[in-house]
Residue, then its C-alpha position, 0 to 999 in steps of 0.5 A: x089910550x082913551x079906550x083904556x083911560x083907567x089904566x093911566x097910558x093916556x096921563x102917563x103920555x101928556x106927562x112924558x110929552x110935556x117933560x120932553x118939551x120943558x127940557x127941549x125949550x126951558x127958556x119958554x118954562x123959566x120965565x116965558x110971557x104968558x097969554x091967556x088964550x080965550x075960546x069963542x063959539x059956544x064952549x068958552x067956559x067948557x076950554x082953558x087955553x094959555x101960550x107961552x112964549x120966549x126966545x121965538x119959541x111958543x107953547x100952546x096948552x089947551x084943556x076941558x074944564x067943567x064939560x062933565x053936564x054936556x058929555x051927552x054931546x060927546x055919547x058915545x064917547x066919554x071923553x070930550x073930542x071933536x065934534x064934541x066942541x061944535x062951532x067953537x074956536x080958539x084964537x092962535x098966535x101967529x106961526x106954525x105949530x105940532x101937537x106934541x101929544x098927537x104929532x098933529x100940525x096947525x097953522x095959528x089964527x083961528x082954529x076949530x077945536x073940532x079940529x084941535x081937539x079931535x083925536x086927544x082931549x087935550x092939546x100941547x102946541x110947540x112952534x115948528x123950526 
């Protein structure tokens, strides 16, 4: 989908996915408790992360922001993914979680946005049953 960003699949995929997982769990979406979540290791102004959380369930969305002045560092990609974030790390919540956009899985505590962030730019976590 990131080689053909200009058609749209990739924009169309993070929507769908987060739809699906809005209309699974909306008691996390209609008044869940907000967490902002904040990046250490270099990059912290270049990520915004935020949990929400209610009913024992939790929703992890973790985006770039401002990192079109250090795309040198993703070259040759134009996108920012893994080794991209360098040493950089974000702070989870505890408990067991899937990438919905990626169908990767991840413990909480701290995790690498190397890691995160290595195959997709932006992550969507959902608490594992």
């Amino acid at each position: 989908m990131l080689e053909t960003l200009a058609e749209g699949q990739a924009k169309m995929h993070v929507i769908l996915k987060g739809l699906a997982l809005r209309k699974a769990h909306p008691q996390v979406f209609h008044g869940g408790k907000y967490q902002a979540l904040y990046a250490e290791g270099g990059c912290e102004e270049n990520v915004i992360a935020f949990s929400l959380g209610a009913g024992g369930k939790t929703v992890i969305a973790v985006a770039p922001r401002l990192f079109a002045r250090t795309l040198e560092r993703a070259a040759p990609r134009m996108f920012p993914i893994g080794e991209f974030w360098g040493e950089s790390v974000l702070p989870l919540p505890e408990g067991e979680f899937e990438n919905v956009l990626t169908g990767a899985r991840h413990a909480g505590g701290r995790i690498s946005l190397s890691i995160l962030l290595s195959e997709f730019p932006v992550a969507l976590l959902a608490t594992r049953p």
